[in-house]
N, C-alpha and C positions, 0 to 999 in steps of 0.2 A: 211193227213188223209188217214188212206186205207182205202179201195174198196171193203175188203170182209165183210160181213153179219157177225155179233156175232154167235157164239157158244151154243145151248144150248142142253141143256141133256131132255130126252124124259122121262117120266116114267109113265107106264101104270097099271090101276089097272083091275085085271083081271075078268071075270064075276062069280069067287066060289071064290073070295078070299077077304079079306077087308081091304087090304095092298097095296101099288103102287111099283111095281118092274123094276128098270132100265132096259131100252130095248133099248136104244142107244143115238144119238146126232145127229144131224143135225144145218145148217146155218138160217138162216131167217131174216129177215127184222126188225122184231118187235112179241111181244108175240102171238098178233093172227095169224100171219102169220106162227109161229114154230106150235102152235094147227091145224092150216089147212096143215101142211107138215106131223105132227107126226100125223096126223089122215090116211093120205093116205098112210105111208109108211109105220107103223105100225099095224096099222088096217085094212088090206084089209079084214079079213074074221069075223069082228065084234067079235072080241074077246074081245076088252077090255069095259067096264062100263066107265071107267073115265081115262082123260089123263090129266096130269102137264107136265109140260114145264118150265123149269128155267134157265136162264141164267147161263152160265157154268161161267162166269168171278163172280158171284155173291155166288156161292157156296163155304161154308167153311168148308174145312174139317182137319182130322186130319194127320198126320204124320206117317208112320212106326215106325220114329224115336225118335218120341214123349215120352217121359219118364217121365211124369209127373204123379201126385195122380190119374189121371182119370186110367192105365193104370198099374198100380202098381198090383200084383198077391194078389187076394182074404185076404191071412193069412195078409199082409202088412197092410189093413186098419182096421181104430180101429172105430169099430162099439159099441156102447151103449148096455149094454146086461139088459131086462128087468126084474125089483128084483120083486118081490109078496110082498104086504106090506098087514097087517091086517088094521083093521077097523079105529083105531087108525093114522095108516099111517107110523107105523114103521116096519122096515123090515123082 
């Protein structure tokens, strides 16, 4: 088993904004323990309103290399275009 402390990512949300913006990573023990580290290394001057802490091993993200429909250029996907129908319900 190793020795070091998990990995987690810090993100803080700032006091004009109503979004959480990554601000780095640090080691810790357990989730309250990364909220008492990411409070004092990140907040020394009460900047932030609210801070998350998530496990960097629990994070899923996407790929550069990812080429799939999520990722495809605008013109590529076929979006539903809405017709005007009268009263009736024909178009």
């Amino acid at each position: 088993m190793s020795s070091e402390w998990p990995l987690w990512e810090v993100f803080i949300r700032g006091q004009h904004g109503l979004n959480h913006r990554h601000v780095g990573s640090l080691h810790a023990v357990d989730a309250e323990h990364a909220l008492r580290n990411a409070r004092d290394v990140y907040t020394r001057r009460h900047e932030g309103l609210s801070i998350w802490v998530a496990r960097a091993s629990d994070i899923v993200a996407s790929s550069p290399t990812d080429d799939g429909p999520r990722f495809a250029p605008d013109d590529a996907r076929i979006y539903p275009h809405p017709t005007l129908r009268d009263e009736a319900g024909t178009p």
